[in-house]
C-alpha positions in Angstrom: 0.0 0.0 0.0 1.3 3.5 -1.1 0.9 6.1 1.5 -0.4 9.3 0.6 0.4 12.8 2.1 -2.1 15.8 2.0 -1.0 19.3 0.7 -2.7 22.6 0.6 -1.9 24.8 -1.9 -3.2 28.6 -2.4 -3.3 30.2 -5.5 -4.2 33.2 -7.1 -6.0 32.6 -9.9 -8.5 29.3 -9.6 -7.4 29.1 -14.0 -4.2 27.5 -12.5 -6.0 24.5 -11.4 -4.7 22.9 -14.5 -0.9 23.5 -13.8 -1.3 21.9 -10.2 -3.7 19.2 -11.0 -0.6 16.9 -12.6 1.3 16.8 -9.3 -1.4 14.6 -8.1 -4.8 13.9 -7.1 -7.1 16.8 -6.5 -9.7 16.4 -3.8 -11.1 19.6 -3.4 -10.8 23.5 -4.9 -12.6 26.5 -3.2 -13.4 28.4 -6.0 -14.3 31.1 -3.3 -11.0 31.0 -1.2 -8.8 29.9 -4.0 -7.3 26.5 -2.6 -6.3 23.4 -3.9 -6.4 20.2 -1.3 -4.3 17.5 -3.2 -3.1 14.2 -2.5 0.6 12.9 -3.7 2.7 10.4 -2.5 4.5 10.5 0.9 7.8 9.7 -0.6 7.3 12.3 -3.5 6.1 15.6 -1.2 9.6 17.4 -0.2 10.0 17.2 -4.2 7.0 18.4 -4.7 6.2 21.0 -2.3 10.0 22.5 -3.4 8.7 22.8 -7.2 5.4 24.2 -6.4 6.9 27.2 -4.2 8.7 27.9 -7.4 5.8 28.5 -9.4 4.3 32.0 -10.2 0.5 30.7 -9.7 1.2 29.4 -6.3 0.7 31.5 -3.3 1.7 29.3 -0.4 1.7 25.4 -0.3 2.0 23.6 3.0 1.4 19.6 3.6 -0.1 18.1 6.3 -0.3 14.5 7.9 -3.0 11.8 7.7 -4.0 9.5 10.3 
């Protein structure tokens, strides 16, 4: 069994959806507050989260544990 970490990632336009939906699975998007809850590997986040604070569409990304 894989596990799976959570991330939150704020944007600033809700058009970027499409650039952040690849880095993996997208629960949820507040169209009102402009958030992305996705779902990626546990062994893949630290990558992740390091790319995504480079990107111009991103506001702030932050991950958060599952139990």
């Amino acid at each position: 069994m894989i596990k799976r970490q959570g991330i939150i990632v704020y944007l600033y336009y809700n058009r970027d959806l499409r650039k952040i939906a690849r880095f993996g699975d997208v629960v949820y998007h507040s169209y009102k507050m402009r958030y992305v809850h996705l779902y990626v590997d546990e062994d893949k986040v630290e990558d992740i989260l390091k790319e995504l604070d480079g990107m111009k569409a991103v506001k702030k990304s932050s991950a958060f544990l599952l139990f």
